[in-house]
C-alpha positions as a printed NumPy array, in Angstrom:
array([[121.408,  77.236,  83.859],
       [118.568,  76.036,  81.31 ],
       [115.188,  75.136,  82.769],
       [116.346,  71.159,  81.368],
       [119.178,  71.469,  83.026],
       [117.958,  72.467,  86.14 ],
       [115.282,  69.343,  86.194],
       [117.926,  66.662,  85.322],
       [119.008,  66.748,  89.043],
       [116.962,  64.449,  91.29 ],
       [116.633,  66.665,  93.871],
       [115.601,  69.963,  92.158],
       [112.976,  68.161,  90.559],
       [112.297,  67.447,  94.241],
       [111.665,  71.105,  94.896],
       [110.139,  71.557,  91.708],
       [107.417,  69.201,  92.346],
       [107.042,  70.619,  96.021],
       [106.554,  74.239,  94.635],
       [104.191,  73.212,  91.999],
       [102.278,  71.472,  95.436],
       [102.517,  74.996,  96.735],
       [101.052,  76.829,  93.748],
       [ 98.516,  74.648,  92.707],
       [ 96.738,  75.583,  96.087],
       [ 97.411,  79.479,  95.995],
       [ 97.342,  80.422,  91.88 ],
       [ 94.271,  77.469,  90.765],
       [ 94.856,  79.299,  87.159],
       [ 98.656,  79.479,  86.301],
       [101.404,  77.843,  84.963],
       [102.577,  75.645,  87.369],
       [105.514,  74.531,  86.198],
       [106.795,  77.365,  84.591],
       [106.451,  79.555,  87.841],
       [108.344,  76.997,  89.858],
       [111.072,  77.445,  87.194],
       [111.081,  80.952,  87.776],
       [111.086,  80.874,  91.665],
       [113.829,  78.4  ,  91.378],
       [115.941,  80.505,  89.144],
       [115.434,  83.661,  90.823],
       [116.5  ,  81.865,  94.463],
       [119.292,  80.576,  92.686],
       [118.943,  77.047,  94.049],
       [121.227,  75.459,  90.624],
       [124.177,  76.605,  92.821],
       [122.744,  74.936,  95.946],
       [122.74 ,  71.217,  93.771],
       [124.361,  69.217,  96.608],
       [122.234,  70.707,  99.332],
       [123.774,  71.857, 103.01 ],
       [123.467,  69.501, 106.129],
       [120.342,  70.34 , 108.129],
       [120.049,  71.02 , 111.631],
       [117.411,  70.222, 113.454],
       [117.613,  72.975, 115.998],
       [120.094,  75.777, 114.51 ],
       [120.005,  77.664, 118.427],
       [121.035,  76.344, 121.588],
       [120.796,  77.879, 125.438],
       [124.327,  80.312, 124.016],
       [121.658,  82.263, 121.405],
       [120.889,  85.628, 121.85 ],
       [119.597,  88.133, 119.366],
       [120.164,  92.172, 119.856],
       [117.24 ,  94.571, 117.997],
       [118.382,  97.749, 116.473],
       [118.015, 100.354, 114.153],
       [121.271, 101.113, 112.057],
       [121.228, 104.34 , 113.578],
       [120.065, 103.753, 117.296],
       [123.647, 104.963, 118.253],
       [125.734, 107.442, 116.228],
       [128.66 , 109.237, 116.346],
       [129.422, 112.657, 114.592],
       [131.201, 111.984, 111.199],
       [131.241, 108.206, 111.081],
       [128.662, 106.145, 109.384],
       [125.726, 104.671, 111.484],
       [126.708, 100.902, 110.633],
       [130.486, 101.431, 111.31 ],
       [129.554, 103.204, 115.127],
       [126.846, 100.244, 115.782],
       [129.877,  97.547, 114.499],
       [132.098,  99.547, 116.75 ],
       [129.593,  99.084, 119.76 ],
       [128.58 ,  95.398, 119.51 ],
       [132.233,  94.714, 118.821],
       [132.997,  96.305, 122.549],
       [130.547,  95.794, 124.312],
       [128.064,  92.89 , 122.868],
       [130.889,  90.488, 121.247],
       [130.419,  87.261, 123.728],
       [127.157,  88.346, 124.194],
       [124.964,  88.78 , 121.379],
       [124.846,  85.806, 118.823],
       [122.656,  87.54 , 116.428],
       [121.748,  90.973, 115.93 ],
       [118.478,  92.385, 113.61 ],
       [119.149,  95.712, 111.821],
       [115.688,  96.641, 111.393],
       [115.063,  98.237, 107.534],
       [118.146,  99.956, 106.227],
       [116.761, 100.45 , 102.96 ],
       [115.978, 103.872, 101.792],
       [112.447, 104.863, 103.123],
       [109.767, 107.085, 102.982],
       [108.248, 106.911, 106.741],
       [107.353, 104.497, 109.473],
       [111.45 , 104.656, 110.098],
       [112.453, 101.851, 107.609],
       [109.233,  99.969, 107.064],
       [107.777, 102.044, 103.987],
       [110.651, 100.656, 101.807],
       [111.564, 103.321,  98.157],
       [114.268, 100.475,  97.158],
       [114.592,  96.908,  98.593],
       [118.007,  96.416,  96.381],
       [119.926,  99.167,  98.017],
       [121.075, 100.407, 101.904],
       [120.452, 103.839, 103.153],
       [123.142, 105.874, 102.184],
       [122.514, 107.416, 105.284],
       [123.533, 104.365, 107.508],
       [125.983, 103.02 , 105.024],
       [126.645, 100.349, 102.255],
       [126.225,  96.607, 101.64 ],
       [129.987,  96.267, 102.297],
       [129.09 ,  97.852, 106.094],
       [126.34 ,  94.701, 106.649],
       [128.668,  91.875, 105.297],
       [131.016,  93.011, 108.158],
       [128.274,  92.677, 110.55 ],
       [126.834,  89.805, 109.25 ],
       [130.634,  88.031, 109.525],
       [130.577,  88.308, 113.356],
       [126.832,  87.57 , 114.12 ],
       [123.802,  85.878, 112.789],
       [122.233,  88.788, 110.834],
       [118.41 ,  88.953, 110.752],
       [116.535,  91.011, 108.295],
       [113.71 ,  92.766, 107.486],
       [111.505,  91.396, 104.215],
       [108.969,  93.978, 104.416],
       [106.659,  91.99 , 102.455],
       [103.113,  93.131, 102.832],
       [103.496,  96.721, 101.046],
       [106.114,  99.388,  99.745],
       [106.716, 102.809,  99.814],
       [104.228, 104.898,  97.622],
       [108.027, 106.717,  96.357],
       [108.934, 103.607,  94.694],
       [109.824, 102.462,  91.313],
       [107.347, 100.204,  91.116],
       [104.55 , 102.473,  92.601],
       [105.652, 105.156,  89.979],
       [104.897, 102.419,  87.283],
       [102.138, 101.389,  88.53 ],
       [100.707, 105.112,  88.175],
       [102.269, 106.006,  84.98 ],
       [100.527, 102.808,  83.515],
       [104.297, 100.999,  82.273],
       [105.164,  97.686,  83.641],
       [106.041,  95.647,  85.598],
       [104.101,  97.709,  88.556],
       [101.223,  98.785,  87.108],
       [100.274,  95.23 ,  88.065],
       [101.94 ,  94.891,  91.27 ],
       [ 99.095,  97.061,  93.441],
       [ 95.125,  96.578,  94.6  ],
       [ 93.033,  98.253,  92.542],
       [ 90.058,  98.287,  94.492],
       [ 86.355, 100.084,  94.181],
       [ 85.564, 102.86 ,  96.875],
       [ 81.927, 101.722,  96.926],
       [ 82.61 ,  98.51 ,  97.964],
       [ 81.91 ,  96.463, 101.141],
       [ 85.05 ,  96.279, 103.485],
       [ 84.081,  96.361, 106.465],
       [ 85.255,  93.147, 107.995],
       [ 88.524,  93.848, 107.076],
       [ 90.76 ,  94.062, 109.953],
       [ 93.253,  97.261, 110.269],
       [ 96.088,  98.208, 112.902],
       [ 95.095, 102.094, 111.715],
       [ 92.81 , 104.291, 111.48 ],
       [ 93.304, 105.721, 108.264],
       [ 91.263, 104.744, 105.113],
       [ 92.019, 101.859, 103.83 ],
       [ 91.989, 102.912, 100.038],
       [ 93.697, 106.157,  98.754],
       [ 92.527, 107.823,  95.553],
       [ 95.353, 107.786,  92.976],
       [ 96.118, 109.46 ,  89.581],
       [ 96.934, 107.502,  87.053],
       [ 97.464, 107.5  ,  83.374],
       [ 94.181, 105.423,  83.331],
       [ 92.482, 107.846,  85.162],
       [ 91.923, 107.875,  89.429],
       [ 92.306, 104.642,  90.88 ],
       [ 92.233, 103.632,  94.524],
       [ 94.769, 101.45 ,  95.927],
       [ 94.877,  99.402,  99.399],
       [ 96.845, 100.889, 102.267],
       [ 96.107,  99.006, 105.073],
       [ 98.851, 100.451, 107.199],
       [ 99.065, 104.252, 105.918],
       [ 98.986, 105.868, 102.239],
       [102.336, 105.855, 101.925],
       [102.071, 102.349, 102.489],
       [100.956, 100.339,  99.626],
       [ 99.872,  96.914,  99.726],
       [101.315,  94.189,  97.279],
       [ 99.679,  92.315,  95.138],
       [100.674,  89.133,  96.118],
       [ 97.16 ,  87.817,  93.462],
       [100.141,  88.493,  90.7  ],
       [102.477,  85.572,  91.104],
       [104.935,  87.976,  89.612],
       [105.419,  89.992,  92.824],
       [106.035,  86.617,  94.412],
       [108.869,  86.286,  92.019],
       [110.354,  89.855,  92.742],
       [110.059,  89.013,  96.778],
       [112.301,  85.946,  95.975],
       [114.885,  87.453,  94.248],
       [114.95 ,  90.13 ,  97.342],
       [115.53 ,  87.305,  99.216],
       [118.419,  85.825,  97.28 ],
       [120.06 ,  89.251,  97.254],
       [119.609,  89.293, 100.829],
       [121.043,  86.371, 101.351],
       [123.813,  87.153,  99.024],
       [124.95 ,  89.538, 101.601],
       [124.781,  87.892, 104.424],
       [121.135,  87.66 , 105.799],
       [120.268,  84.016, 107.557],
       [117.054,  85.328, 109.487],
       [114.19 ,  86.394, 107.704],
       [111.849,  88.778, 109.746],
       [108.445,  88.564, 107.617],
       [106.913,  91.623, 108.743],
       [103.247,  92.318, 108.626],
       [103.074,  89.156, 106.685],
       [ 99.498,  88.319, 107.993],
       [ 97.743,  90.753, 105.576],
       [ 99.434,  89.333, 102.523],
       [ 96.09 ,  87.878, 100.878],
       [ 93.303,  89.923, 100.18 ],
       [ 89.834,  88.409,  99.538],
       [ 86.47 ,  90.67 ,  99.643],
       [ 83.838,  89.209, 101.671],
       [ 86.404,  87.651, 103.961],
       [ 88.845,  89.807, 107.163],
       [ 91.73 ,  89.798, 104.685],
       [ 93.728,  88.41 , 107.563],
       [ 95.646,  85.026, 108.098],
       [ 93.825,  83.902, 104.666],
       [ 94.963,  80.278, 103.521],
       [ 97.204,  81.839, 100.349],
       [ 98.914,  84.035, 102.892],
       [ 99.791,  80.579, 105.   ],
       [100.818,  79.08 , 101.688],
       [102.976,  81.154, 100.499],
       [104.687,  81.121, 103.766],
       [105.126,  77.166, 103.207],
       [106.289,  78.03 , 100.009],
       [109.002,  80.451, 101.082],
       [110.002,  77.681, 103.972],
       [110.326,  75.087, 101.455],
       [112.748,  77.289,  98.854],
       [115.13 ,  78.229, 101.705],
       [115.138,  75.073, 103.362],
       [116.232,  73.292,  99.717],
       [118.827,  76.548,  99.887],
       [120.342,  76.281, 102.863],
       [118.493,  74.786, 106.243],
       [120.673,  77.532, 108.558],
       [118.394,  79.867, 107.275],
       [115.346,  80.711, 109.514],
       [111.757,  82.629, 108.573],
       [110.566,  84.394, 111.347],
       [106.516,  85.873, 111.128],
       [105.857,  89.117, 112.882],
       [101.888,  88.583, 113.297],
       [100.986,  91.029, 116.074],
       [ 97.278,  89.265, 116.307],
       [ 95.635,  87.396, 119.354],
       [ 97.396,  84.255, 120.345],
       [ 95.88 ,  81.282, 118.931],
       [ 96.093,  83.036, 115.24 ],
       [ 99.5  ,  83.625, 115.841],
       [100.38 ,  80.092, 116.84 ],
       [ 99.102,  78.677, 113.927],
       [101.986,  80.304, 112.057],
       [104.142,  77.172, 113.006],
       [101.786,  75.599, 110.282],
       [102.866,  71.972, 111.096],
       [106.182,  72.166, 111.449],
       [106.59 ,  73.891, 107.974],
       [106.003,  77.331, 108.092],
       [107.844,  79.631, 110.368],
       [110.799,  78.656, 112.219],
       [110.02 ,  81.296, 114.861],
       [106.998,  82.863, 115.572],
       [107.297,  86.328, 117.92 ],
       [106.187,  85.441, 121.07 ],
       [103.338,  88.464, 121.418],
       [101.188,  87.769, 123.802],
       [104.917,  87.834, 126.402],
       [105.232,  91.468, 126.378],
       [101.427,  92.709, 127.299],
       [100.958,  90.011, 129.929],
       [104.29 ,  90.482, 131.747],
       [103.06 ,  94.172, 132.217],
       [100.089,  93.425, 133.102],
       [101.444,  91.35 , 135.93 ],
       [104.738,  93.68 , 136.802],
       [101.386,  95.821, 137.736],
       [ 98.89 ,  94.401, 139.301],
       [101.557,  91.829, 141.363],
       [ 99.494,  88.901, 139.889],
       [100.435,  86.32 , 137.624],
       [ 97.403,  84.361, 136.91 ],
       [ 96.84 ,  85.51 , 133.481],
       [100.367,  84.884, 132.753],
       [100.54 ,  81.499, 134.176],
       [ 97.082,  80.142, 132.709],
       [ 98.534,  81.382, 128.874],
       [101.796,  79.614, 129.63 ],
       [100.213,  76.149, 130.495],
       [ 98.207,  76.37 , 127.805],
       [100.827,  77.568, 124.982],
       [101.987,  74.189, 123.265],
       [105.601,  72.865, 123.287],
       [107.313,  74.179, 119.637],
       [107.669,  71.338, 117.076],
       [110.863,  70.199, 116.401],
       [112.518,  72.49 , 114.282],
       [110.71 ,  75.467, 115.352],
       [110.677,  78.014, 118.388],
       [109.314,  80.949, 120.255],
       [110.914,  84.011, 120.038],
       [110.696,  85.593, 123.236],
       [111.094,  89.362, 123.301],
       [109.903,  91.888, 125.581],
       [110.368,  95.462, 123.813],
       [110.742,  96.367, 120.051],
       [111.478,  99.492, 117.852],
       [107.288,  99.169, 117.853],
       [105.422,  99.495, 120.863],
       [103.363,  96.993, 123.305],
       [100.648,  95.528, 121.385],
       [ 96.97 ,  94.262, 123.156],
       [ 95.743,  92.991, 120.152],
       [ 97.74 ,  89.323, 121.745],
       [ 95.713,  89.7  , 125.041],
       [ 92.554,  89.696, 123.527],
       [ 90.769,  86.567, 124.99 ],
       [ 93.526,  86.961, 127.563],
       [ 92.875,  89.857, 130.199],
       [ 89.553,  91.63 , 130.032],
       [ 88.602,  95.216, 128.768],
       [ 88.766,  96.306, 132.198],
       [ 92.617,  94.492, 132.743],
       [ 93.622,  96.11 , 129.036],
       [ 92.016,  99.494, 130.273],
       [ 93.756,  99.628, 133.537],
       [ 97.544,  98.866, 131.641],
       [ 96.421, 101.82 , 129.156],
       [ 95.735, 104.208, 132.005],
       [ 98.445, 103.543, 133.886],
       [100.789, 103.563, 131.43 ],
       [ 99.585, 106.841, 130.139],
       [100.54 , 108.415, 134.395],
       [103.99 , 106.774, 133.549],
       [104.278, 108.849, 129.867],
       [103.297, 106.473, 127.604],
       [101.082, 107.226, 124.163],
       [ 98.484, 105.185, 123.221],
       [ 97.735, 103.718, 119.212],
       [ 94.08 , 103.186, 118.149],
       [ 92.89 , 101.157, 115.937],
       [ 89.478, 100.999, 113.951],
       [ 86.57 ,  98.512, 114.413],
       [ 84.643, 100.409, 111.678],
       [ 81.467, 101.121, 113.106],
       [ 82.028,  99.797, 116.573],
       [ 84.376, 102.802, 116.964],
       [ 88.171, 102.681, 118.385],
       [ 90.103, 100.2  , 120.503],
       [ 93.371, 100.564, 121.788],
       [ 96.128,  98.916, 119.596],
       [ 99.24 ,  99.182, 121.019],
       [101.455, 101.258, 124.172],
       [103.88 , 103.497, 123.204],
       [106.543, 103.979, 126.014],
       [110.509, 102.663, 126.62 ],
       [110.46 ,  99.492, 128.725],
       [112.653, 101.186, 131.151],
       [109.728, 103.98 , 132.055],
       [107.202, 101.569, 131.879],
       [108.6  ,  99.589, 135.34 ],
       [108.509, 102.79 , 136.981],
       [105.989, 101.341, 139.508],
       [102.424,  99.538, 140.044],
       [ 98.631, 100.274, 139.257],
       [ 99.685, 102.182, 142.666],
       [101.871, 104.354, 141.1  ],
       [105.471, 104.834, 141.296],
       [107.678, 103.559, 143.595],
       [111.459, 102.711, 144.727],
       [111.87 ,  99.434, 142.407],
       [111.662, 100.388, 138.879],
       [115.377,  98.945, 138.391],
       [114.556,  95.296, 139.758],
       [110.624,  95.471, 138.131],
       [112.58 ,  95.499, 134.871],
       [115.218,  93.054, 135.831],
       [112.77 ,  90.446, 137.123],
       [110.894,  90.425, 133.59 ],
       [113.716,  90.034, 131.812],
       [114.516,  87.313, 134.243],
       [111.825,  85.839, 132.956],
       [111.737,  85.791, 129.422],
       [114.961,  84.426, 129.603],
       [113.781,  81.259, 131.632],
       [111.28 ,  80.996, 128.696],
       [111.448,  77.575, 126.298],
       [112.208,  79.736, 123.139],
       [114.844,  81.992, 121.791],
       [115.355,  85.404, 123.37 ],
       [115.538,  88.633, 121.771],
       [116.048,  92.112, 123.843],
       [115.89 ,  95.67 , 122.425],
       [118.82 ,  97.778, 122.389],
       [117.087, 100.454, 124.07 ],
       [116.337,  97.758, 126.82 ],
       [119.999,  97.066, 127.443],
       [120.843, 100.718, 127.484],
       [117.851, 101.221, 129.662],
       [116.718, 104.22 , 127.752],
       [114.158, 106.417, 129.023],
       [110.88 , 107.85 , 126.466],
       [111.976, 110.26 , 124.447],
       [109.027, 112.689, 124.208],
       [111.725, 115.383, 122.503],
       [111.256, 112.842, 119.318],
       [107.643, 112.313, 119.528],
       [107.108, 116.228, 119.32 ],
       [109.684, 116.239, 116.418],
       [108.381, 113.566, 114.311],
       [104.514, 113.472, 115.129],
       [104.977, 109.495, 115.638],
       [104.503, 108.003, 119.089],
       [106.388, 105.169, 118.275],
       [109.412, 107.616, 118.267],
       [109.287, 107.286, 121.752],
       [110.826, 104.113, 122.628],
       [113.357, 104.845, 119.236],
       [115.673, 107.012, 120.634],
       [119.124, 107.564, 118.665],
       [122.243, 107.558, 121.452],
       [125.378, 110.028, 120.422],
       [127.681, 107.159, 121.591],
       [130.2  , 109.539, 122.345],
       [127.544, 110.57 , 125.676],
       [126.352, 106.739, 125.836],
       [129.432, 105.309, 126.426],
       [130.694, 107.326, 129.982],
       [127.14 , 106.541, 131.098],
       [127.893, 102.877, 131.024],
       [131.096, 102.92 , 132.475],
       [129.86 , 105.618, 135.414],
       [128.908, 103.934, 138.478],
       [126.162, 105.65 , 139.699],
       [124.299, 105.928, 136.019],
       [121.431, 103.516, 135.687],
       [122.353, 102.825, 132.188],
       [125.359, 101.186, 133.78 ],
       [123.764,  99.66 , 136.685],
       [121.139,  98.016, 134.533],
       [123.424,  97.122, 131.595],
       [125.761,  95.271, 133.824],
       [123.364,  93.147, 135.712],
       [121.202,  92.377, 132.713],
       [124.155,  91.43 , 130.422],
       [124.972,  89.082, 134.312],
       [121.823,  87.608, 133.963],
       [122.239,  86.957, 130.038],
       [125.336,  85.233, 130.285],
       [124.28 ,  83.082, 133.256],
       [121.397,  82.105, 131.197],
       [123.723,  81.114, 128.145],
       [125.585,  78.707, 130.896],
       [122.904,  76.125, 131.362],
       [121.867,  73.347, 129.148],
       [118.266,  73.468, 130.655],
       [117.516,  76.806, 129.209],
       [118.544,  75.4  , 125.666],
       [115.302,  76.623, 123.759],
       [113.654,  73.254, 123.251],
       [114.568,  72.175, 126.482],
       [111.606,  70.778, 128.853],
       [109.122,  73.311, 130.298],
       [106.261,  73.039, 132.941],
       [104.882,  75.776, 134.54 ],
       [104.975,  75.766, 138.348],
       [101.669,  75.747, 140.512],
       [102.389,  78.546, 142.951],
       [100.818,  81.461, 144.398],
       [ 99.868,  84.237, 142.034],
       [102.305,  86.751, 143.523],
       [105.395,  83.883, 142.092],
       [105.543,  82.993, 139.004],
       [108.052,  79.728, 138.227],
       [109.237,  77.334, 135.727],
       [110.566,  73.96 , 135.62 ],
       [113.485,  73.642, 132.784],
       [115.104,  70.22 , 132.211],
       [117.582,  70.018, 129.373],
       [117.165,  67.544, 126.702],
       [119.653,  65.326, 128.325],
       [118.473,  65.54 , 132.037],
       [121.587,  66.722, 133.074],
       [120.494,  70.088, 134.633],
       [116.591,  71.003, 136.02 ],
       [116.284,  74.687, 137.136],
       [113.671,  75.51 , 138.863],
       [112.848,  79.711, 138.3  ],
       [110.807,  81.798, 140.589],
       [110.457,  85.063, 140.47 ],
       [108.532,  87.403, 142.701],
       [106.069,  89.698, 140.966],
       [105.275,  91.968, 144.08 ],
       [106.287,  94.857, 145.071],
       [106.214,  92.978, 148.869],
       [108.683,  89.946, 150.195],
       [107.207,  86.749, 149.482],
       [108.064,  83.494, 151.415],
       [108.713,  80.432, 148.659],
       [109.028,  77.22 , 150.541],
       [111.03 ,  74.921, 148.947],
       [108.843,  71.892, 149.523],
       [106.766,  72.864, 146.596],
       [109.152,  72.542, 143.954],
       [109.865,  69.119, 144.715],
       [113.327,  69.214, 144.593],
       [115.096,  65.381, 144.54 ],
       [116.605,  65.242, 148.15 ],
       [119.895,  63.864, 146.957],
       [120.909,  66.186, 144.86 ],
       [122.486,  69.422, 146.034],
       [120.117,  72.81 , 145.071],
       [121.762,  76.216, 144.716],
       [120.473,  79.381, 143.889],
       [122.515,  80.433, 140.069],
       [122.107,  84.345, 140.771],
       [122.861,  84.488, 144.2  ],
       [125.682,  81.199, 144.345],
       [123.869,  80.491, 147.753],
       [123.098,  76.998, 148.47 ],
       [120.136,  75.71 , 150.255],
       [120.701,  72.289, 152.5  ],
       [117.179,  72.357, 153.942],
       [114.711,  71.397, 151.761],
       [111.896,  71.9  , 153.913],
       [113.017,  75.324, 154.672],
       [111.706,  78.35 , 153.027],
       [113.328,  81.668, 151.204],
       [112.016,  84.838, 151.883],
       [112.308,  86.921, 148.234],
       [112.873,  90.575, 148.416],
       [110.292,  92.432, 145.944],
       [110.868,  90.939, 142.412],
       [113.74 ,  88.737, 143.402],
       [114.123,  86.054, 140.966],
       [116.214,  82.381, 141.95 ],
       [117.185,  80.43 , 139.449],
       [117.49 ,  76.963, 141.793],
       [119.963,  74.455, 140.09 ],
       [121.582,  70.93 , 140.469],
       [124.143,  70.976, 138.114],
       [127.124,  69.951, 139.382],
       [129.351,  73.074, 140.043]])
């Protein structure tokens, strides 16, 4: 379709007017016009003419999403995305509504995320034809590893043979300058010599040289993400994982993080998809302290979901010290989501535990004692650099399983409930839950990979021979089983009640530090549940006078099925019990 043709409709002049809004903030100098042409074109919005009826929530209390890599379980001489197809189909098929297939693209390192070709799947894990399936049965969420590329790719091999389009796609950027407020998850230097056919060059890495940072100041590479989107999207992508997105902009003199363009473009991105289809959701992986990361909601117009990063830290922290202050105090003070938007509430990822969201949370001494700790239970810990200030801890590698193996204590008897009780709650959480594969499986650290690879992320990324998993979860007596059964209990129970819809109503409880408890009320004020969890490795008495429960309606506890009469009475939980107290009618 001609660019006329394309503005005689009402509504794509619409858009077209929007995205000129857009660029007129991020590129001052450009074409305005003609590059909101060209992102319209390369979404392919002429086909999308009559628009799609929008949802104002697109996830209810039912949603659950299921992380994994293509080839977290395999099986000898069957492709990786046919074995995990196989799996969800047994074993996750009324439970999972979405799954995310972290990057199946060919790669260079950092296991998906240092992309060679963005058009293409691993040959290793399979074809397009192999996501569709997937993608048929479950909301399929994908990665746009936006930020950088693989130093192996086309475009990188353009860029240093001097031929277009990437020799314009990268940072060219002068060793002698001044960058040291710029903030970096790594240690290694942030600009890598390069040989070019215009002599050396240094580029911008800010994650590793084999990373390469975008260069997002070209509205050209804007283009190309857009039409990685509509391919995407061709195939059956509706969630849009923007990873690292937070370093998009770079700016000398400035942190080069969370920069107005990057928060623009964002807005731009949410406007084109929304005019495309509004099932389709952006979610922003910005592992930075909490109040930066909130403000990717935007108002209402840039994220859908935002990952919920300061959860995971602060749920360890109180699993071991048996004190929920911190976590209570961030929880009253995180906002209600905006209509249209949510949390998404996750515990464990293919990455590790990051303490860059506690930071203004829990003190150096609070972050020092989870490090330490964590370290006597096998974890590895990730630096990263403050320049001249030296080294802080970045993030805890370890499986989620290991990492309940006990208290600031030590280890003790209840590393099985510990790890049921925090997934307990995050799944009492207003927002939209998402749990780890390895998490269901309740897979130990795999130190065996660490060794192999040199990575200490590869220790919470083990890959299962599904022809060994699958015994374990039907034996009895394996923990795999054991935990898989009464989390999957716990997920389905959750997906039963209106009152844990995402949006629904949410007030923190004021309780002693050793419980921590919610009040959910769903949108209709059918349901309340009230859910209080123990966080100590001790019984605790709750009395049931200070929830406030109404007197005429009848109170039972959802995990248990007992019901409770006496409303002045007490219950005595067992070390990390959780009740989920309801008064829906049965």
């Amino acid at each position: 379709m001609s660019s006329d043709d394309l503005l005689a409709h009402s509504s794509l002049d619409s858009l077209h007017q929007q995205l000129v809004d857009h660029l007129q903030l991020i590129y001052p100098d450009t074409d305005h016009g003609a590059l909101a042409l060209q992102l319209m074109q390369a979404l392919g919005v002429e086909g999308r003419v009559d628009g799609v009826e929008a949802r104002a929530e697109p996830w209810d209390e039912t949603d659950l999403i299921v992380i994994t890599y293509g080839d977290s379980l395999k099986r000898e001489g069957e492709v990786p995305l046919h074995t995990l197809k196989r799996f969800l189909d047994r074993y996750l098929a009324k439970l999972a509504t979405g799954v995310h297939i972290l990057p199946f693209f060919p790669y260079s390192s950092d296991d998906g995320f240092s992309v060679i070709d963005y058009a293409r799947v691993n040959p290793n894990l399979g074809e397009w034809q192999d996501i569709q399936e997937i993608a048929a049965d479950s909301r399929l969420m994908a990665d746009l590893v936006i930020n950088h590329c693989s130093s192996r790719s086309r475009w990188f091999e353009q860029f240093k043979a001097g031929e277009a389009p990437g020799k314009d796609y990268f940072i060219s950027a002068d060793p002698n300058g001044d960058y040291h407020q710029v903030v970096r998850p790594r240690t290694s230097d942030l600009l890598r010599p390069v040989t070019t056919a215009e002599g050396e060059r240094h580029v911008w890495c800010t994650f590793s040289h084999d990373q390469v940072d975008l260069n997002f100041a070209n509205p050209q590479v804007l283009v190309e993400m857009v039409k990685i989107i509509a391919l995407y999207l061709s195939q059956g992508v509706t969630i849009f994982r923007l990873d690292a997105v937070a370093f998009l902009w770079k700016e000398l003199g400035t942190n080069c993080l969370n920069l107005p363009q990057t928060h623009e473009i964002i807005r731009l991105l949410r406007t084109l998809v929304n005019f495309y289809d509004p099932k389709i959701l952006l979610v922003t992986e910005t592992n930075i302290p909490n109040r930066e990361n909130l403000a990717y909601f935007g108002n209402g117009n840039e994220a859908h979901a935002i990952y919920n990063f300061s959860l995971p830290p602060l749920l360890l922290h109180t699993m071991l010290t048996g004190d929920c202050n911190a976590l209570k105090l961030w929880q009253m003070s995180m906002p209600p989501a905006q209509l249209g938007t949510t949390y998404l509430n996750f515990i464990a990822s293919h990455d590790g535990i990051g303490l860059r969201p506690v930071e203004g949370l829990l003190d150096d001494k609070q972050i020092a004692d989870i490090a330490t700790t964590m370290e006597s239970f096998g974890a590895r810990i990730s630096w990263r650099s403050l320049g001249n200030q030296g080294l802080r801890p970045y993030e805890i590698n370890i499986s989620l399983f290991d990492a309940m193996k006990g208290t600031l204590e030590g280890s003790d008897e209840y590393q099985q409930e510990r790890f049921l009780c925090i997934h307990a709650i995050m799944l009492a959480l207003e927002g939209l839950p998402a749990i780890y594969i390895h998490s269901l499986l309740a897979t130990k650290n795999d130190h065996a990979k660490v060794r192999n690879t040199g990575n200490n992320r590869s220790i919470n990324r083990h890959c299962w021979d599904v022809d060994e998993l699958e015994p374990l979860l039907e034996d009895a007596n394996s923990h795999h089983h054991q935990v898989f059964v009464r989390l999957t209990q716990l997920v389905r129970m959750r997906q039963q009640q209106a009152a844990f819809h995402p949006s629904a109503t949410q007030f923190v409880l004021h309780l002693r530090d050793e419980l921590f408890g919610l009040w959910r009320q769903s949108k209709l004020r059918d349901q309340s549940v009230f859910a209080v969890a123990n966080v100590t490795n001790q019984p605790q008495p709750l009395r049931l006078s200070s929830l406030n429960l109404i007197g005429t309606d009848t109170w039972w506890d959802l995990l248990s099925d007992e019901e409770y009469t006496d409303l002045h009475g007490e219950i005595e939980l067992a070390p990390y019990q959780v009740v989920w107290l309801t008064n829906k009618a049965r």
